[in-house]
C-alpha positions as CSV (number, residue, x, y, z in Angstrom):
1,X,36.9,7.9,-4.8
2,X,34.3,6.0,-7.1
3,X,32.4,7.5,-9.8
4,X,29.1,8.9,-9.4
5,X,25.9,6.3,-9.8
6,X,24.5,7.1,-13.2
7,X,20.8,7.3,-12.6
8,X,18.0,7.6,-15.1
9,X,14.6,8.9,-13.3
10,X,11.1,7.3,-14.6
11,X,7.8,9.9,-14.0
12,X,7.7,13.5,-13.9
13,X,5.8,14.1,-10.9
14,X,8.1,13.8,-7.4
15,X,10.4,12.4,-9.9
16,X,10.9,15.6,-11.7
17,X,10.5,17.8,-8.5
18,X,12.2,16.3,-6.1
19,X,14.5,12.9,-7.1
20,X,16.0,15.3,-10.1
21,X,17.6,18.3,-8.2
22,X,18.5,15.8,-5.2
23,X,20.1,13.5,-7.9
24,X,22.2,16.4,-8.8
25,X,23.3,17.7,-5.3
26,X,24.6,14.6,-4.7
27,X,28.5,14.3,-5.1
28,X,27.5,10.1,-5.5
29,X,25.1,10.7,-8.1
30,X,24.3,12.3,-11.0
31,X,21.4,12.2,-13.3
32,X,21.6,10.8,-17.0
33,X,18.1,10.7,-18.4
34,X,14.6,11.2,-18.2
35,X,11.5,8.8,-19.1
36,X,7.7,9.4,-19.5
37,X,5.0,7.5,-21.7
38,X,3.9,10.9,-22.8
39,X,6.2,12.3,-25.4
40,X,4.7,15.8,-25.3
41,X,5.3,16.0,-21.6
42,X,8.8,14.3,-22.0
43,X,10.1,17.1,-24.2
44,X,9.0,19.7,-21.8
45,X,10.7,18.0,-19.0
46,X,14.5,17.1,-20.7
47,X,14.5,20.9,-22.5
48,X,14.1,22.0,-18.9
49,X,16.6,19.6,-17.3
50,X,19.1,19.5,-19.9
51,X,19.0,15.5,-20.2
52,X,18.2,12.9,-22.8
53,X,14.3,11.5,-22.7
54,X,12.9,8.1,-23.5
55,X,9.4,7.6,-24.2
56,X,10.0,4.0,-25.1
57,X,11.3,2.0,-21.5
58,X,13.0,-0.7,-23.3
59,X,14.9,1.6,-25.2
60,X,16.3,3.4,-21.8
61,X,16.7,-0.3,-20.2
62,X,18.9,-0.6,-23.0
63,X,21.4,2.4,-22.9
64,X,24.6,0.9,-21.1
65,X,25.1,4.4,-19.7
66,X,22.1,3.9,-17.4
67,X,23.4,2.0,-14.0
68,X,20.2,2.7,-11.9
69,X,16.8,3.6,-12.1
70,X,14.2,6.0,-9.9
71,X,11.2,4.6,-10.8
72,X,8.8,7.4,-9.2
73,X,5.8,6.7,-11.6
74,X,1.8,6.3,-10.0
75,X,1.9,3.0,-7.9
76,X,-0.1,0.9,-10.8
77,X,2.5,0.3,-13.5
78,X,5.4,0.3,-11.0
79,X,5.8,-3.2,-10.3
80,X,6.0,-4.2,-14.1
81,X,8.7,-1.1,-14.3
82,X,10.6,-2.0,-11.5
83,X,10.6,-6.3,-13.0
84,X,11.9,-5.2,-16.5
85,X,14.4,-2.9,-15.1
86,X,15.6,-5.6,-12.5
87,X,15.6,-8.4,-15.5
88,X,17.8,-5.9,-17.4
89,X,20.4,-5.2,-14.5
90,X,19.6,-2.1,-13.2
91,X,19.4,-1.2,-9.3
92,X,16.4,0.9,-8.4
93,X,15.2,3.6,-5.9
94,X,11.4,3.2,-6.2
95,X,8.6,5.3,-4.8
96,X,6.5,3.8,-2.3
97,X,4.3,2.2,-2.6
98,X,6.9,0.0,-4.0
99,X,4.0,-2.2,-5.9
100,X,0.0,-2.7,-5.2
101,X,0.5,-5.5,-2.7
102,X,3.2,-7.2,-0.4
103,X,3.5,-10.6,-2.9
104,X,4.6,-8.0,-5.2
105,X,7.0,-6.5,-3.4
106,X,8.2,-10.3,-2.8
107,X,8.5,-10.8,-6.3
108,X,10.9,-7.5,-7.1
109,X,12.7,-8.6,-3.9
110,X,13.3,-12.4,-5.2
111,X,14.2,-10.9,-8.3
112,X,16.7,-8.7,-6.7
113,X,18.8,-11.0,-4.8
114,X,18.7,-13.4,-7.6
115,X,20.6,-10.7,-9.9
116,X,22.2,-9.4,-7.0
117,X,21.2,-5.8,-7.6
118,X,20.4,-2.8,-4.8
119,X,16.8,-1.6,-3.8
120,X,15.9,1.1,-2.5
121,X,13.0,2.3,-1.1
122,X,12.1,5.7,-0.5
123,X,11.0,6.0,2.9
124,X,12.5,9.2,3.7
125,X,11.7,9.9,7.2
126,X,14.4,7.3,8.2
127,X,16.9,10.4,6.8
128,X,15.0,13.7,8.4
129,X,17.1,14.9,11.2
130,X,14.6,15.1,14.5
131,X,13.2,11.6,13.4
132,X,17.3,10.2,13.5
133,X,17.4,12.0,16.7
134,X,14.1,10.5,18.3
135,X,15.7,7.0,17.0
136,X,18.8,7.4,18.9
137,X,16.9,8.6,21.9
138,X,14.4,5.5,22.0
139,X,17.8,2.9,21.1
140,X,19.3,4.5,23.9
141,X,17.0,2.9,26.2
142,X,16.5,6.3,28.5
143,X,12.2,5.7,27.9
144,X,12.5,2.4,29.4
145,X,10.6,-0.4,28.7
146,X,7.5,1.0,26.2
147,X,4.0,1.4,26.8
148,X,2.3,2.4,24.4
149,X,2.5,4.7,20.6
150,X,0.2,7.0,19.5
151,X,0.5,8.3,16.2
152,X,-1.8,11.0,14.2
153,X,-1.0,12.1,10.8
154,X,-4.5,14.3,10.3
155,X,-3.5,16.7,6.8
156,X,-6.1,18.6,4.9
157,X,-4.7,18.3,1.4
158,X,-7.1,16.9,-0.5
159,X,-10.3,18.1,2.2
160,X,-11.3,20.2,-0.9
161,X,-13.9,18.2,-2.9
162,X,-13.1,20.1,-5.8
163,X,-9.9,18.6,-6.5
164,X,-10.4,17.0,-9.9
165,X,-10.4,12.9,-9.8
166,X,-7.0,10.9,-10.6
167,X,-5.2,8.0,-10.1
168,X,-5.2,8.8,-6.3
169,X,-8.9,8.4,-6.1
170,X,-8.9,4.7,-7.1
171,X,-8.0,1.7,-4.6
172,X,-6.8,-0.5,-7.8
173,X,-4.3,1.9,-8.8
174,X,-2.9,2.6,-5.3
175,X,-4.7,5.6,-4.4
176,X,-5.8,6.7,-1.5
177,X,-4.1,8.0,2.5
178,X,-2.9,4.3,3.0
179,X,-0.4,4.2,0.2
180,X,0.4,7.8,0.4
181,X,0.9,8.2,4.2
182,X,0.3,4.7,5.8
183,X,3.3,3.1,3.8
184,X,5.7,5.7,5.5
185,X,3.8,5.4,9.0
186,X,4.1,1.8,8.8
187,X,8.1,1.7,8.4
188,X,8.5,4.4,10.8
189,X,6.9,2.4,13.9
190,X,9.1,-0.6,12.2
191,X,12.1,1.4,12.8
192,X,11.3,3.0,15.9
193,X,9.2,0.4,18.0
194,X,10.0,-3.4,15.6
195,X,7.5,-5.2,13.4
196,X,3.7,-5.5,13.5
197,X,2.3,-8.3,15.2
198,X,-1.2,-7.7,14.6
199,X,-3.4,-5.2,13.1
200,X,-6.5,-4.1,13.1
201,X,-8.5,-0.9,10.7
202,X,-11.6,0.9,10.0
203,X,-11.1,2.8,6.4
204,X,-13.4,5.4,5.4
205,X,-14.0,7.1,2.2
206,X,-15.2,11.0,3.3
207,X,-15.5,12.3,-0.2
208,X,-16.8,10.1,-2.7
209,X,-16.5,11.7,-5.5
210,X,-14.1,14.4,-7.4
211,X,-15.0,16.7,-10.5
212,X,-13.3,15.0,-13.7
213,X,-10.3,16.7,-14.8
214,X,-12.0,18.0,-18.4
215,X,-13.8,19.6,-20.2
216,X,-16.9,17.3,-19.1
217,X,-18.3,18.9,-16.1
218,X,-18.9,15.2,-15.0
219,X,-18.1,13.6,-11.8
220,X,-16.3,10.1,-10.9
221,X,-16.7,7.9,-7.8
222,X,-13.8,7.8,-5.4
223,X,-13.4,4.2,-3.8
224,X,-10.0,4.8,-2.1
225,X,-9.3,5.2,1.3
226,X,-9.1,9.0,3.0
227,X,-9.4,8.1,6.6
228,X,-7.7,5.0,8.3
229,X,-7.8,4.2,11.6
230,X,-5.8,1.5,12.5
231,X,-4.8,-0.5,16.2
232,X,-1.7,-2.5,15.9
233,X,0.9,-4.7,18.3
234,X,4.5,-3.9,17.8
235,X,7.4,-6.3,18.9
236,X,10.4,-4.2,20.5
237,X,14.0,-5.9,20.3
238,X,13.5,-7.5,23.8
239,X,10.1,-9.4,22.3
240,X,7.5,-6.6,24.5
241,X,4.4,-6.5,22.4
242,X,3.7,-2.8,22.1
243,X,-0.5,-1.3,22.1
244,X,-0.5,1.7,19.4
245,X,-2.6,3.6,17.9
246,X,-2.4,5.4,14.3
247,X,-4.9,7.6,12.8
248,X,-4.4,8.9,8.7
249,X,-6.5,11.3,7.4
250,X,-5.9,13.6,4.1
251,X,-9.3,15.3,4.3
252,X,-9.4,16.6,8.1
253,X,-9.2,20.9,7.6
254,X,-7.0,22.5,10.1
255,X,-5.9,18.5,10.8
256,X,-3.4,18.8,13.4
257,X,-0.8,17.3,11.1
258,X,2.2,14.7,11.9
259,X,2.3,14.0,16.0
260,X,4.3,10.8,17.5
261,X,3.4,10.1,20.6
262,X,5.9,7.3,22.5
263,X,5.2,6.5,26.3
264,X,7.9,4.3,28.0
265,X,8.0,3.7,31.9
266,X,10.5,6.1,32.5
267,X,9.7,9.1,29.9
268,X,7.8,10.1,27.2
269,X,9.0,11.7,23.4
270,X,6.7,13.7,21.2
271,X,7.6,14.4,17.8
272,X,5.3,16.9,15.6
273,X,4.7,19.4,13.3
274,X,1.5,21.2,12.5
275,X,2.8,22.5,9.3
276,X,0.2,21.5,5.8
277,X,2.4,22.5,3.2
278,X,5.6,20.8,3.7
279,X,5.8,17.3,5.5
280,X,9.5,18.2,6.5
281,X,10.2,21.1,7.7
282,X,8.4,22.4,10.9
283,X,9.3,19.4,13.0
284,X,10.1,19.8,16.9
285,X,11.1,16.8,19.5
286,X,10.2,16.8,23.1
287,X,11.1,15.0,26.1
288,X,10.3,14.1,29.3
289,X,12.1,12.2,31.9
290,X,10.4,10.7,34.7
291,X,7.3,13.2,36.0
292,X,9.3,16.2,34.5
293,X,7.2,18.5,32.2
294,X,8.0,17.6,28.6
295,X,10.6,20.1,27.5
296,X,12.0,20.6,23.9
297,X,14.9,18.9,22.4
298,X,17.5,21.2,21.1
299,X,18.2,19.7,17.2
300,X,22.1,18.2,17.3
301,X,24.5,19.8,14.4
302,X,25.3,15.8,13.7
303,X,21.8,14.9,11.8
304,X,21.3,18.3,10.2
305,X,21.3,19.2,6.7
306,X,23.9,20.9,4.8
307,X,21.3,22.9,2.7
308,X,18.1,23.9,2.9
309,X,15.7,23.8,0.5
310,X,12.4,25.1,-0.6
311,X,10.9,22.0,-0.8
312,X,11.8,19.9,2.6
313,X,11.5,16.2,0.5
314,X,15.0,17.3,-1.7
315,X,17.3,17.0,1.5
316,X,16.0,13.3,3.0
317,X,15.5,12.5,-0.7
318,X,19.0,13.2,-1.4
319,X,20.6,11.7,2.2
320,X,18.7,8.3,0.9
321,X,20.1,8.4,-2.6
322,X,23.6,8.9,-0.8
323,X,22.7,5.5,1.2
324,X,21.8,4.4,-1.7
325,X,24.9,5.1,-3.7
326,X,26.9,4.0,-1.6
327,X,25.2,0.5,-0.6
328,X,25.5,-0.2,-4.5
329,X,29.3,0.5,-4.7
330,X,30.3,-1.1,-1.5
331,X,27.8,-4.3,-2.4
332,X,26.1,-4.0,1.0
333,X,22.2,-4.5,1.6
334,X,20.1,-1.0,1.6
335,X,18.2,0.2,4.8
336,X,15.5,1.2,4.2
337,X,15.0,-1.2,0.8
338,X,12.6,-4.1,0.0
339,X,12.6,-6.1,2.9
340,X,10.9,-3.1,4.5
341,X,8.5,-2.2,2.1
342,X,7.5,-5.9,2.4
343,X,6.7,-5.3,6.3
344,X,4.8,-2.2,5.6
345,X,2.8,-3.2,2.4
346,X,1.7,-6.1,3.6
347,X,0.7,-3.7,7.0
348,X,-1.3,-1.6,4.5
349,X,-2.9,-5.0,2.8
350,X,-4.0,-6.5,6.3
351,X,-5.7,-3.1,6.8
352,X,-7.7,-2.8,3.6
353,X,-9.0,-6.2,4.8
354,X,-10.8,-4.4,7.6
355,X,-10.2,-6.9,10.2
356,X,-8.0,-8.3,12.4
357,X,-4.4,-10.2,10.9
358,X,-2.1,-12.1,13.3
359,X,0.8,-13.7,10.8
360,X,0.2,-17.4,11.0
361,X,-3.2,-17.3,12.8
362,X,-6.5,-17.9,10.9
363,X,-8.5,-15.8,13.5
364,X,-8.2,-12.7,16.0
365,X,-6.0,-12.3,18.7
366,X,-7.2,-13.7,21.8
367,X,-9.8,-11.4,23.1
368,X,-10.4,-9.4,20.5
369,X,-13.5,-9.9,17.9
């Protein structure tokens, strides 16, 4: 038995609702203290939670009781977070995006190994139940060799224009469906299919701007992304190159939600859900072998949960904070940590370039303009 990771948790948004309770239903960690800018908002937060705040960073760096950090603030001041936590010896689980571009995300992981400290990254669909299951199916080889992957993640959640203006509006602070969807798309194709090869993307801005959050009345310009459209090559194990196809959107009403389309030459696996209000729960896996009808997958006891929860983020939230926990104590590298977030930020920077990336090549792939 080792003792529980002592973890301090940095923003009050997903930190607060979701990294907090999943902190404490872990048996390998436990939470220690809280930290926002805002010392108004800080209060609020520890008299609910019961924990010690910080409104001053370097003072929580300091406290030797803190081993680890979530840092689950808005993408912009992340990367200077997660730097002076690294410099002061302390592991991380960070929010994705882990920083506003992949040199960053080099940086933290240069930083990292040179202190020998653990990063995580929370891509949490690597721990959701059906997409372990569609995993082992593709590993197992029973799809044969693959065709091709479609992908749509259409959700309607900010398809209302009178959602007030934020962070999220603005490309330069991270905003937009890119950062907030793309960066888990990205990884799972990494972990299903293998890495990019090259990439191509139209982005679109549908709403251009959002009511400010005042007493104002006034309205702000939105330059972030809320549709993406992107055409990539994926590299399987055995070095096949891969067509796919993903589509983002967080303004498409009655959007048909998260589908995963994978085509092999001997079957076919769909993974979907058409459910707007929670991205985890909802999800079903079919499969078809051969010219057989697709037919649904019953869900194996092995990957399940062993609660459920109101919100579906808690449980995969939790299951990666175990990995996490664990890869700390035992000195191990984390999966998923920041070599993947360097594969799917710098994904998400070829695709804000709105043209076609090869790595190493100056131009297209051949035949493509």
């Amino acid at each position: 038995m080792t003792s529980p990771l002592r973890v301090a948790v940095a923003g009050l948004g997903i930190g607060e609702k979701v990294h907090l309770p999943a902190l404490r239903a872990g048996a390998s960690t436990t939470p220690v203290a809280l930290w926002h800018p805002r010392q108004e908002r800080l209060e609020v937060a520890c008299r609910q939670a019961e924990l010690p705040g910080y409104s001053n960073f370097d003072d929580l760096l300091a406290n030797s009781a803190v081993e680890a950090l979530v840092i689950a603030t808005p993408p912009a001041p992340r990367f200077e977070l997660a730097e002076r936590a690294l410099k002061a010896g302390k592991h991380l689980l960070l929010e994705k995006p882990a920083a506003l571009g992949a040199e960053q995300v080099e940086e933290l992981q240069r930083l990292a190994m040179q202190r020998g400290l653990t990063v995580a990254i929370d891509f949490e669909y690597r721990a959701v139940p059906l997409f372990q299951q569609l995993a082992a199916l593709v590993a197992s080889g029973c799809l044969g060799e693959l065709l091709l992957v479609k992908f749509d993640w259409l959700m309607g959640s900010r398809a209302d224009p009178s959602r007030p203006w934020s962070w999220y509006s603005q490309a330069n602070a991270g905003g937009g469906v890119l950062g907030s969807l793309g960066t888990h798309a990205f990884d799972i194709l990494h972990w299903l299919v293998g890495p990019t090869r090259s990439l191509g993307a139209l982005l679109s801005t549908a709403i251009r701007e959002r009511p400010l959050d005042d007493a104002s009345g006034g309205m702000a310009g939105v330059d972030a992304d809320d549709i993406a459209l992107v055409q990539l090559q994926l590299e399987t194990a055995e070095g096949t190159l891969v067509p796919a196809q993903l589509n983002l959107a967080s303004v498409t009403r009655r959007g048909r939600g998260c589908w995963l389309e994978i085509y092999g030459r001997d079957g076919t696996a769909v993974l979907g859900s058409d459910n707007q209000t929670d991205y985890v729960h909802g999800f079903g896996l079919w499969h078809s072998q051969g010219g057989e009808p697709l037919r649904q997958v019953e869900a194996e006891a092995r990957w399940s949960f062993a609660r459920t929860w109101a919100d579906g983020r808690i449980a995969p939230v939790q299951r990666l904070q175990s990995w996490w926990s664990e890869a700390v104590r035992q000195g191990h590298p984390m999966v998923p940590g920041l070599s993947e977030a360097v594969s799917s930020q710098r994904c998400c920077d070829w695709a804000r370039q709105g043209r076609w990336k090869v790595p190493g090549a100056s131009g297209p792939p051949g035949g493509i303009t």
